[in-house]
N, C-alpha and C positions, 0 to 999 in steps of 0.2 A: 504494500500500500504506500503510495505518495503525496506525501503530505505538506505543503508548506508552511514556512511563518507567515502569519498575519501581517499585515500591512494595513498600518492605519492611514487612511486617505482625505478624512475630516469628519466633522461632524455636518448634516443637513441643517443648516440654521435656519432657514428658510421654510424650510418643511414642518407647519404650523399643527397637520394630523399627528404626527408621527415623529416630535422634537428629537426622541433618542435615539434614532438610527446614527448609528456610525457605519460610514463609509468606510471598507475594507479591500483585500485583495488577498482571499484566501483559495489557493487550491488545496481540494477536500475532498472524501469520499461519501457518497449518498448510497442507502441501498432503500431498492423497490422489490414488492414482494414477486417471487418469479423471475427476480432478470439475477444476472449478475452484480457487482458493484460500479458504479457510471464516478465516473470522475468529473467532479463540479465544481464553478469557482465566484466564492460566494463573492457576492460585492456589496452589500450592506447588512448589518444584523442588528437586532435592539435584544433584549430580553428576553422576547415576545416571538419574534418572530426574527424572516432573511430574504434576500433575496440574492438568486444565484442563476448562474447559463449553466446550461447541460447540453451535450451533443445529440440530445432530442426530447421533443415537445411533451410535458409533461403532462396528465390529466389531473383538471379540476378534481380534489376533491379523496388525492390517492394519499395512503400513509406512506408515509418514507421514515426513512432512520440517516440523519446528516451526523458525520462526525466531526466533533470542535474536537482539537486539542486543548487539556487540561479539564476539559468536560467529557469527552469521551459520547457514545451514541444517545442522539436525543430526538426521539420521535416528534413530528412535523407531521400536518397536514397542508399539499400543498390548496391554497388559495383562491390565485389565477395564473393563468400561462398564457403566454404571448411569444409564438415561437420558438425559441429555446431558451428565453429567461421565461422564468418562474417565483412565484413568492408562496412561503410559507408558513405557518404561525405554528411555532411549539406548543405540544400537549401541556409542558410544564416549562414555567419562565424559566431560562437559564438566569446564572449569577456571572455577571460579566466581570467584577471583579477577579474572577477566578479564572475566566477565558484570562483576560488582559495579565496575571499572572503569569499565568505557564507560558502565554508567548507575549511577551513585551510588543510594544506595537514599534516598527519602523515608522518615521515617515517619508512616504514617495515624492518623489516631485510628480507632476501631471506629463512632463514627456516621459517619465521612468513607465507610468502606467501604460500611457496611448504605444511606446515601444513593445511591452509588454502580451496587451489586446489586439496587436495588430493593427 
């Protein structure tokens, strides 16, 4: 399994629903019941919930299990899907404290990212 450091990207300040999302740049592994594990990379998370690209289109509404490091498997349902991004809300809020422990956040600059994404 391949897993990277978190990369913290900012906080959405602007984003008036949803003040706690933090912008991230995490490659991570998700599993879906029936398939194998899909490698995903998440790009913002709050508590609550995430939102991540998969190498394909996810169904409203499916459980999954995302892996964080320093949290380890934590069931999601996904949300919406729109192509190959997807959003998700955890069964149980994670404690971000303890994400932001086990992997200290980098910060990217915005070409490090867009180089990154292609």
């Amino acid at each position: 399994m391949s897993i990277e450091t978190a990369h913290q990207l900012g906080v959405d300040r602007y984003n008036v629903r949803k003040p706690d999302r933090v912008r991230v740049l995490l490659a991570t592994q998700m599993r879906v019941a029936g398939r194998p594990d899909i490698a995903v990379d998440v790009r913002n998370i709050s508590a609550r919930g995430f939102m991540a690209d998969a190498p394909l289109g996810m169904v409203i509404g499916s459980d999954v299990m995302l892996y964080l490091p320093g949290i380890g498997w934590s069931l999601a349902s996904v949300r919406w899907s729109v192509g190959n991004r997807f959003g998700g809300r955890f069964s149980d809020s994670i404690d971000l404290r303890t994400f932001w422990r086990a992997n200290p956040p980098r910060l990217v600059a915005a070409t490090d990212e867009m180089r990154r994404t292609g």
